[in-house]
C-alpha positions in Angstrom: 26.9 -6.7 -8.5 23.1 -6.1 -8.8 22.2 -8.5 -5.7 24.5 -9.9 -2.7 25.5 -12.8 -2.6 25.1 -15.5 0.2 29.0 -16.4 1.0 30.4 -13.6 3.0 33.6 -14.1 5.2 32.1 -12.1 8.3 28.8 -14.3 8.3 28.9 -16.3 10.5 27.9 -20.1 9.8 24.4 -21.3 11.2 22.6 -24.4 10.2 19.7 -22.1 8.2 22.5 -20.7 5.9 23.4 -24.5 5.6 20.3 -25.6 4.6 20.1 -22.5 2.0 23.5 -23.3 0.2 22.3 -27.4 0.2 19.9 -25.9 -2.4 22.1 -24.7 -4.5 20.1 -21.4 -4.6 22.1 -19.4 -7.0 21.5 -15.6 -7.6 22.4 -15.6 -11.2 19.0 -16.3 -12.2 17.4 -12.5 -10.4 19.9 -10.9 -13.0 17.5 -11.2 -15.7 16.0 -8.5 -17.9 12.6 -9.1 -15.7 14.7 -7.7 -12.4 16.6 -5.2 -14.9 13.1 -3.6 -16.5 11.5 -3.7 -12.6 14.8 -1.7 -11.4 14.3 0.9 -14.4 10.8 1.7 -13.1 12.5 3.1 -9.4 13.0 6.3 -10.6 12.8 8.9 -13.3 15.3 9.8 -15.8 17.5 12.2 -14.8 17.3 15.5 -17.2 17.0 19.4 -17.1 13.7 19.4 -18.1 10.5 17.1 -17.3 9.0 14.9 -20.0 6.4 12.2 -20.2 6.6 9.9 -23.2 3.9 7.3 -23.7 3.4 4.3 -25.8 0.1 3.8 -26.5 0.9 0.2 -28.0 2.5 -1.1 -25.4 0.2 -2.4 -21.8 3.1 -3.2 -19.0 -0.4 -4.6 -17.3 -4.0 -4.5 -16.2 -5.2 -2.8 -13.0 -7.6 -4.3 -10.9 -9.9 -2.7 -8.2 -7.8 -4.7 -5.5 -5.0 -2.5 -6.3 -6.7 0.2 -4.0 -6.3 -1.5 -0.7 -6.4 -0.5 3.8 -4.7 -2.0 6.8 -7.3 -2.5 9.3 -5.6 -2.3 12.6 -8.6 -3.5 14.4 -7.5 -2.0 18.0 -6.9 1.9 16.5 -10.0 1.1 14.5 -12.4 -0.4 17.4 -10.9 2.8 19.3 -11.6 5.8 16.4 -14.0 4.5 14.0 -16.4 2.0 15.6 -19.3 3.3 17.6 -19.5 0.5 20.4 -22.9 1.9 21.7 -24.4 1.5 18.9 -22.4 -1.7 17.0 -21.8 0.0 13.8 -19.3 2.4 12.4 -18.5 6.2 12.8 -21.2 8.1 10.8 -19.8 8.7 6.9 -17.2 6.5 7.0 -19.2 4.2 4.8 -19.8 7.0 2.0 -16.7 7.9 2.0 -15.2 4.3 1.7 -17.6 3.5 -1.2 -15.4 6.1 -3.5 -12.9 2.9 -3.7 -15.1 0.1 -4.8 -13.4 -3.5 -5.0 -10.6 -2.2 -2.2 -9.4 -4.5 0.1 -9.6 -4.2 3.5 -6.7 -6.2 5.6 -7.9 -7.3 9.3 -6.6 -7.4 12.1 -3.9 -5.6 11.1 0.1 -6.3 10.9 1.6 -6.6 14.7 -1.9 -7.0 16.6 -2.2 -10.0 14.4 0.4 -11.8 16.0 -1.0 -12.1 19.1 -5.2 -11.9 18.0 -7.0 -14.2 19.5 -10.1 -15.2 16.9 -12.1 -17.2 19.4 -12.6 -13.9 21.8 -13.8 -11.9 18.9 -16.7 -13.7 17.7 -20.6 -14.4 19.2 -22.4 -11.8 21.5 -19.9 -8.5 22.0 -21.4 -9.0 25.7 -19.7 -12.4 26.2 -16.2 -11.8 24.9 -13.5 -12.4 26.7 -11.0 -10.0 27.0 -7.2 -10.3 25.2 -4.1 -8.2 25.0 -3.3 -7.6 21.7 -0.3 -4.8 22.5 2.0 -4.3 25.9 0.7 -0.6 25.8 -2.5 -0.8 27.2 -4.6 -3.1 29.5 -6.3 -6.2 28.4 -9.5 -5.3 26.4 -12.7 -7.2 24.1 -12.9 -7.0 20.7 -15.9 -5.1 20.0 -15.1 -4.8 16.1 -14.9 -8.3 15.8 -14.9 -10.9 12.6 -18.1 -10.6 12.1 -18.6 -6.7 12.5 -15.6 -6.7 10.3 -17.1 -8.5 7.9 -20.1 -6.9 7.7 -18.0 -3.5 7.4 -16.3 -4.8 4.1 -19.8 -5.8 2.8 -21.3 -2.3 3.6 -18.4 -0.5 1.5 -18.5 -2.8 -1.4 -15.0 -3.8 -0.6 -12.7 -7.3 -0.4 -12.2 -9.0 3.0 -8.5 -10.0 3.4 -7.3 -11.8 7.0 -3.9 -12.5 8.6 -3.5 -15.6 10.6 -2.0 -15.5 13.9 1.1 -17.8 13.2 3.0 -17.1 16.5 0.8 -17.0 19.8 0.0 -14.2 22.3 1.1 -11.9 24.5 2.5 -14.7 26.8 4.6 -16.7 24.3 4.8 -18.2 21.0 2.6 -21.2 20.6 3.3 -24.9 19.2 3.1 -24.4 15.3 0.9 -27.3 15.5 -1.2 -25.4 17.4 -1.2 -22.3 15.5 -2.2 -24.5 12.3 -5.2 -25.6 14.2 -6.4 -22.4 15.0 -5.9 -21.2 11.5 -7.5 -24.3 9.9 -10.8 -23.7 12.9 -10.6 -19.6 11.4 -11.1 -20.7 8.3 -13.5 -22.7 8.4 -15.7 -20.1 10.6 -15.4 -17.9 7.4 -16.3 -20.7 5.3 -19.8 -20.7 7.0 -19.7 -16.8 7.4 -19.7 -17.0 3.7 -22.8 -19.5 3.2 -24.6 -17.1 5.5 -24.0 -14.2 3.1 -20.8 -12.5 4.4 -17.7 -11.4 2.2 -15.6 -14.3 1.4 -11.8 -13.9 2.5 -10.1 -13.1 -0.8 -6.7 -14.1 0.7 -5.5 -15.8 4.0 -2.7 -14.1 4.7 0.3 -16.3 6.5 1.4 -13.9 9.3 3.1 -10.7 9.9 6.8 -9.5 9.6 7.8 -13.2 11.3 11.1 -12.3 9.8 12.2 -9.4 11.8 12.6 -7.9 15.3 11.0 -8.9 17.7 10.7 -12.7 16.0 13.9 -13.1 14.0 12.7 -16.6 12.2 14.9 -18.1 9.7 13.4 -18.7 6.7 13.6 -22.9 7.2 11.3 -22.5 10.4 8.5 -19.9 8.5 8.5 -21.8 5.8 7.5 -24.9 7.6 4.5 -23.0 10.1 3.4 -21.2 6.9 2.8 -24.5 5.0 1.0 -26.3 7.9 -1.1 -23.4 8.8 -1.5 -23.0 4.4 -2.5 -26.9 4.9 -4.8 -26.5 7.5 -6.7 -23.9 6.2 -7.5 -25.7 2.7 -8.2 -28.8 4.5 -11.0 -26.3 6.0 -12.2 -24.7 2.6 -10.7 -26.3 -0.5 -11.2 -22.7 -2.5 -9.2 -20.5 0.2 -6.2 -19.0 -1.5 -3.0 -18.1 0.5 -0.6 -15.2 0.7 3.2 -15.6 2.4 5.6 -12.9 3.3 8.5 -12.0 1.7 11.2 -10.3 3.4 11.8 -6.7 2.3 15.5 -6.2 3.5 18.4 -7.9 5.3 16.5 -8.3 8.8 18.7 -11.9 9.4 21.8 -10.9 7.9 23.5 -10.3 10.8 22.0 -13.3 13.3 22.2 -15.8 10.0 24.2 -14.3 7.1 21.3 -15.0 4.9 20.4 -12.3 2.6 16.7 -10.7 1.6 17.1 -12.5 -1.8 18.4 -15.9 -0.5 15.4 -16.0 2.5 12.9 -15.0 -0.7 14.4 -18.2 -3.3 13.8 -20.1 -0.3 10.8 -19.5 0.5 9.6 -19.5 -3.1 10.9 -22.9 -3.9 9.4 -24.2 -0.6 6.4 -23.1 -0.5 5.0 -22.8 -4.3 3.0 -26.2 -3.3 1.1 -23.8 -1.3 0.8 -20.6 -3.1 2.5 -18.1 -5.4 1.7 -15.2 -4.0 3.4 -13.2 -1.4 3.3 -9.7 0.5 5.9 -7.2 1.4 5.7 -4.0 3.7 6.9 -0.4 2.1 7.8 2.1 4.5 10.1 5.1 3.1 10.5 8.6 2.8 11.3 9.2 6.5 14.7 10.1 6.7 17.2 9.0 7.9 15.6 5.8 8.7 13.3 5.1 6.1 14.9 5.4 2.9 13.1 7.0 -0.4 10.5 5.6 -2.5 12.6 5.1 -5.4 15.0 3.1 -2.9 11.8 1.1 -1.7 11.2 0.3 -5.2 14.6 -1.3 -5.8 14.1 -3.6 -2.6 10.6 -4.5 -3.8 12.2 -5.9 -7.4 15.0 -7.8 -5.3 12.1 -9.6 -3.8 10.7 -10.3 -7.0 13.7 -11.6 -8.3 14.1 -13.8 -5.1 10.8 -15.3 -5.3 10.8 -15.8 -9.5 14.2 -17.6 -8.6 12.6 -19.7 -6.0 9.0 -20.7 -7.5 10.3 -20.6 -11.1 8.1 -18.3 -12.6 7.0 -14.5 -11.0 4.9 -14.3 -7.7 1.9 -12.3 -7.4 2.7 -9.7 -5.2 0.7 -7.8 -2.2 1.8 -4.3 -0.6 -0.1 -5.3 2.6 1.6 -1.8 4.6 2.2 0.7 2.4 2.8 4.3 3.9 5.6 7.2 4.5 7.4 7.1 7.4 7.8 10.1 9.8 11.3 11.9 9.5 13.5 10.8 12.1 16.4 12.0 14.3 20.0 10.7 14.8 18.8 9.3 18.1 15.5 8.6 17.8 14.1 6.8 14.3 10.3 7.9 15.5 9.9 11.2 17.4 6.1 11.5 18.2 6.3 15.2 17.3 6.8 14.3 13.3 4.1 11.6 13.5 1.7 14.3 11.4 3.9 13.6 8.5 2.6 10.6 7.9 -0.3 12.3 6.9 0.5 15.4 5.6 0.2 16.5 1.4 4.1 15.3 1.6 2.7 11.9 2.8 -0.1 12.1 0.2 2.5 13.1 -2.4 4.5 10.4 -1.4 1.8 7.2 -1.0 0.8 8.5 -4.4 4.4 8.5 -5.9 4.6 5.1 -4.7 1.3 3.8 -5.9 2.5 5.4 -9.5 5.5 3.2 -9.2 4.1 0.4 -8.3 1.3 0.0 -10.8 4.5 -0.5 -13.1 5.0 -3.2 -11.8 3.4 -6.5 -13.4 3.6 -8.8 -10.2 2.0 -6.0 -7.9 -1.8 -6.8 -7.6 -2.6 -4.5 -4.6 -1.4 -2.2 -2.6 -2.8 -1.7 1.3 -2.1 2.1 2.4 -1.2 1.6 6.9 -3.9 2.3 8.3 -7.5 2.9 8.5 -8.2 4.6 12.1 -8.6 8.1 13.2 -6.3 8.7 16.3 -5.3 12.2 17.2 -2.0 13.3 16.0 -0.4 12.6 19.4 -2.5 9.5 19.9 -1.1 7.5 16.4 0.9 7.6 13.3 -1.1 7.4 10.3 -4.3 8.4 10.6 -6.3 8.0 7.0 -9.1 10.0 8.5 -9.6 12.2 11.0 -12.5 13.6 13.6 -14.1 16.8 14.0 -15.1 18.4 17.6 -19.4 16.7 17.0 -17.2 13.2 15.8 -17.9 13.5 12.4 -15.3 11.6 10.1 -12.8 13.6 7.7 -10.6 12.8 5.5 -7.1 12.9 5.2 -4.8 14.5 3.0 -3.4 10.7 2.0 -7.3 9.9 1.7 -7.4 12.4 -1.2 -4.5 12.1 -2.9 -5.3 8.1 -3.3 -9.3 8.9 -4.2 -7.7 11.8 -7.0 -5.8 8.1 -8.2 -8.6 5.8 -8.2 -11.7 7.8 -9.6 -9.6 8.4 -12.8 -8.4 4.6 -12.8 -8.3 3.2 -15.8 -7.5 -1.0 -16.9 -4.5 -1.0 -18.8 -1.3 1.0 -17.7 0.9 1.9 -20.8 4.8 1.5 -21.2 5.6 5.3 -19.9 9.1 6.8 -20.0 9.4 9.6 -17.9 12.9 12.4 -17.6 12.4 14.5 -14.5 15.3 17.5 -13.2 15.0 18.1 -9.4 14.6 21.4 -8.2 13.5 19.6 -5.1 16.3 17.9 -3.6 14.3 14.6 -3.8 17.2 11.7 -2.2 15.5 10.1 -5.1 16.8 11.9 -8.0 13.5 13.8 -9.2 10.7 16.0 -8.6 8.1 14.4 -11.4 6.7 10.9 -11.6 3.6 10.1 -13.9 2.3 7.3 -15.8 -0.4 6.7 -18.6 -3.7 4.7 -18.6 -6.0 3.8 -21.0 -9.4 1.4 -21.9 -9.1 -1.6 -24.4 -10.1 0.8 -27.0 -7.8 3.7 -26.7 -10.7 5.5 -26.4 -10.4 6.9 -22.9 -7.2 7.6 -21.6 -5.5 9.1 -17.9 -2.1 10.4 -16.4 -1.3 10.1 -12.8 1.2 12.4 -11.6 3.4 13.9 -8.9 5.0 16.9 -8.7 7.7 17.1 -5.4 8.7 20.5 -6.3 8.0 23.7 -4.4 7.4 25.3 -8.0 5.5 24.3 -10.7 6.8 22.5 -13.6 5.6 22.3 -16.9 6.1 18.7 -18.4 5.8 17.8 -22.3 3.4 15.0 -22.8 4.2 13.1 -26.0 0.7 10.4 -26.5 0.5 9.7 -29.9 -2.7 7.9 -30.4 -4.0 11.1 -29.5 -1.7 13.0 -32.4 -3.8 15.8 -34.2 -6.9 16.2 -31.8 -8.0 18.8 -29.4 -9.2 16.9 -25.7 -11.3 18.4 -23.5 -10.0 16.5 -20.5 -10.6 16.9 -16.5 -8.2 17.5 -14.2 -8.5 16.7 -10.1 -5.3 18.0 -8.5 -4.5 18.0 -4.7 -1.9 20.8 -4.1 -0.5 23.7 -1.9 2.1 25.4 -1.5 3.0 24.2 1.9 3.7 20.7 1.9 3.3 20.3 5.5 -0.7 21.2 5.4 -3.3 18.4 6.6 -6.6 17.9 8.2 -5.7 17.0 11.5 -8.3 17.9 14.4 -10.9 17.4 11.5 -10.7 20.2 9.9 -10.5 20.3 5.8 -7.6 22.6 5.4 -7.1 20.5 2.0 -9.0 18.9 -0.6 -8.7 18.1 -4.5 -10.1 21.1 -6.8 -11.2 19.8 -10.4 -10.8 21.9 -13.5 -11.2 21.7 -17.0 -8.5 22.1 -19.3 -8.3 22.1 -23.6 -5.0 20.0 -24.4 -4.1 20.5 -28.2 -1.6 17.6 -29.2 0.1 18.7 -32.6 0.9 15.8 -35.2 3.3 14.0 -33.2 1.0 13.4 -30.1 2.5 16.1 -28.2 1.1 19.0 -25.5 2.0 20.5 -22.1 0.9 19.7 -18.6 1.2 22.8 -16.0 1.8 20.3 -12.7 1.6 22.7 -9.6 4.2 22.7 -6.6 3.1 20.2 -4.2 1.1 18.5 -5.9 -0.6 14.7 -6.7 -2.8 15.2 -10.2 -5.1 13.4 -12.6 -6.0 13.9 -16.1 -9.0 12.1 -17.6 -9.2 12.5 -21.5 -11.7 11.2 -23.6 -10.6 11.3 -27.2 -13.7 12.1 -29.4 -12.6 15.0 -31.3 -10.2 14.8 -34.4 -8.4 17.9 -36.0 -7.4 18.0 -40.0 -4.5 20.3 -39.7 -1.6 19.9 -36.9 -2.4 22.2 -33.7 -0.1 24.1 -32.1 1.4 22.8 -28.7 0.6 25.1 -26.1 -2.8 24.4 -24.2 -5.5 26.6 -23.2 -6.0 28.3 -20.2 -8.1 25.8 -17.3 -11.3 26.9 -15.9 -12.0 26.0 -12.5 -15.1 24.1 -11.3 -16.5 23.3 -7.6 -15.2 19.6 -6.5 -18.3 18.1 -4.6 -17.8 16.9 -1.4 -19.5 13.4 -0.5 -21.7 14.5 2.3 -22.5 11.7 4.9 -26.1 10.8 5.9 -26.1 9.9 9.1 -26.2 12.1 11.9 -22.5 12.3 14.2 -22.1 10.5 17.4 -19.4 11.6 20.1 -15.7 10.4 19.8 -14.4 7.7 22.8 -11.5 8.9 24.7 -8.5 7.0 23.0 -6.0 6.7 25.1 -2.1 7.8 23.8 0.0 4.8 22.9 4.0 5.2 23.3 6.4 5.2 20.2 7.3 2.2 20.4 3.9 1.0 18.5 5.7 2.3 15.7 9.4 0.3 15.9 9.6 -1.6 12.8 8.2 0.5 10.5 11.3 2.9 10.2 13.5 0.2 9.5 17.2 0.7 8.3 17.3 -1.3 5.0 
């Protein structure tokens, strides 16, 4: 059976379950061909050889800038990338941010939003009240506060996206009345923000993993703190949109016997008066706790389905964490030596398989890639940047394989079939994963791949709008042949190259793409020149060129001491699904 059901003799009977089967919340409905054609996108077809066949006809959807997308933990940020002294961020940041226009940038974060406290982070930095946003370090003010944050998303061109604090602090969960006032008081702070000349808050997002350890909340009591605090907030501004969570596996299975498609009809069908749009949290490729991306996939459709069931039409969903977990142990699901490979070329290979995956997807608007901060590798798991000995910012392997993505973006993705053998050993079934873009006018087209392997492959393209012509096309790939190579301690052991390359397409639309090992790759093709007799299929040799590196203008400032934080900043985002 494609999804579980909710009846289950060793489940034991609780009063949310109740409520759930009162609905008559049947799963019938998430076994449609919607769920089935989401499913087919998890992985590859499985073959001997590696293909990529496109239909140029066909758009699955349109891309927005918002699909690029950061989780702003503001504690690892305030700590790595804000320069207190001088109230403004680490030198560079900015410039290299601005490669990523229309991105959305999600403050305070996931966990620390739980427990922020909005009224201590706003008015002079010098007044501010302390707050204890974590147990694993003392009490301390929010420097990088709204309005800094605000002003941060303004300086990069970017969207500003805020969680609401639906549970309390440090000390205890609060009334949910209360918590609705606060959010409703939030928003209406950004409302004036906004007539001042700030960013306006694209979405309100209704709190953080609420569903899972530590929290455990049945879906009947989030659903009714996330529609007064919805309620509160658009008494406050009348155009502020709302995002709820969805839950991304069985976290109350065992405590409720309600399943991670039951909890998601729920929530759909209560609260669509509210909004129709909804986030989920992808954490995978960190074995043997986090599960492969092509698993990750599957539970993002089941969610779908879920939520269609519920609201009666599909949600608009938000990947508001999105990142690969570190490899784990049988004893220990987050071992502090193997947080690098969360940002690693295999974590850049792996964000970007995801990212290829999910702009498949027709209900995925954006995507948030956990986090943006620059903590040593024994400080914090993912790091998007990192910092050299004189503090200046550098970017991360992840950083580059996402920028080699979004500079060859494109508006409409095309229906894209791909067949994939795996030489790699991939859990998920396949070393290639690609897909086609193009403009309105077929003019202009791109191919995001992946290659897992530790060999190149060479992948038949099939694109037949471009049948008979000879492109001249760009290619920016980020590869090595040690998957395990990053930037840590600030130093640029990896960057994209760009190249040129000649790709003949004979009269059915068909060339050859050399991917290299290791390797996330884009190729940008302009079609402008037409052949009269059918080429041959083998391309031309590439020429390399010089990638440019953005320089920053603003001179370095030293680095604050961070101090290290335990693992246990990083329980539940290795989750067992």
């Amino acid at each position: 059976m494609l999804f579980p059901t909710l009846m289950g003799a060793s489940r034991p009977a609780n009063r949310p379950r109740q409520i759930l089967l009162a609905l008559g919340l049947s799963l019938a409905a998430a076994q449609s061909a919607d769920a089935a054609d989401c499913l087919s996108i998890a992985a590859p077809s499985a073959g001997s050889t590696y293909e990529i066949a496109v239909d140029t006809s066909t758009t699955v959807r349109t891309l927005q800038p918002e699909f690029f997308g950061f989780n702003v933990e503001w504690l690892e940020f305030q700590w790595s990338l804000w320069d207190s002294a001088n109230q403004r961020v680490k030198p560079g940041l900015v410039d290299w941010l601005k490669a990523f226009p229309g991105a959305v940038y999600r403050y305070p974060g996931g966990t620390e939003a739980n427990y922020f406290e909005w009224r201590k982070a706003i008015g002079d930095v010098a007044t501010r009240q302390t707050q204890s946003p974590v147990t694993w370090t003392a009490p301390l003010v929010a420097k990088f506060g709204l309005v800094e944050y605000l002003d941060f998303v303004k300086s990069v061109g970017g969207k500003a996206w805020y969680v609401l604090n639906l549970y309390g602090t440090q000390a205890g969960e609060l009334p949910s009345a209360t918590t609705a006032a606060e959010a409703g008081a939030v928003a209406a702070y950004f409302r004036q923000q906004t007539f001042a000349g700030k960013p306006a808050i694209l979405r309100y997002e209704l709190g953080n993993e609420l569903d899972r350890n530590p929290y455990l909340w049945a879906p009947t009591k989030y659903g009714a703190v996330a529609t007064a605090a919805a309620s509160a907030v658009a008494n406050s501004d009348l155009s502020a949109r709302m995002a709820a969570i969805s839950q991304d596996y069985d976290a109350v299975l065992q405590k409720y016997g309600i399943t991670q498609t039951a909890y998601n009809t729920y929530l759909g069908q209560t609260l669509k008066g509210q909004t129709t749009e909804f986030t989920s949290h992808r954490y995978y490729d960190g074995s043997p706790w986090a599960l492969p991306v092509s698993h990750e996939v599957r539970q993002e459709c089941y969610s779908i389905a879920g939520l269609t069931q519920g609201l009666g039409s599909a949600p608009v969903m938000w990947i508001t964490e999105n990142a690969r977990s570190p490899e784990g142990t049988a004893t220990d699901p987050f071992p502090q030596a193997n947080w690098p490979q969360t940002e690693n070329l295999s974590a850049a290979i792996s964000i970007s398989d995801m990212l290829i995956a999910l702009s498949q997807i027709p209900a995925v608007q954006g995507t948030m890639t956990h986090a943006l901060h620059a903590l040593g590798a024994l400080n914090a798991p993912w790091p998007l940047f990192h910092l050299d000995s004189a503090g200046n910012v550098v970017p991360s392997a992840v950083y580059w394989g996402m920028r080699t993505l979004r500079e060859s973006m494109l508006g409409e993705v095309l229906a894209t079939r791909v067949v994939s053998a795996n030489q790699s050993g991939n859990p998920g079934g396949y070393d290639l994963r690609a897909v086609a873009l193009a403009d309105a006018q077929r003019t202009q087209f791109s191919v995001w791949l992946i290659n897992r392997a530790n060999a190149s492959v060479r992948a038949r393209l099939t694109l037949p709008a471009l049948a008979g012509n000879t492109i001249f096309s760009g290619v920016t790939t980020l590869a090595n042949s040690d998957p395990t190579i990053n930037n840590y301690g600030g130093v640029t052991r990896i960057s994209p190259s760009k190249t040129s390359l000649t790709l003949v397409f004979d009269a059915n639309g068909q060339t050859y793409l050399n991917v290299p090992a290791n390797a996330v790759m884009a190729v940008s093709m302009v079609k402008t020149i037409a052949s009269t007799t059918p080429p041959p299929t083998t391309p031309t040799t590439p020429t390399t060129t010089t990638e440019p590196t953005p320089t920053p203008t603003e001179p370095a400032t030293t680095t604050p001491t961070t101090p290290t934080s335990p693992k246990v900043r990083g329980q539940g985002k290795t989750k067992s699904r």
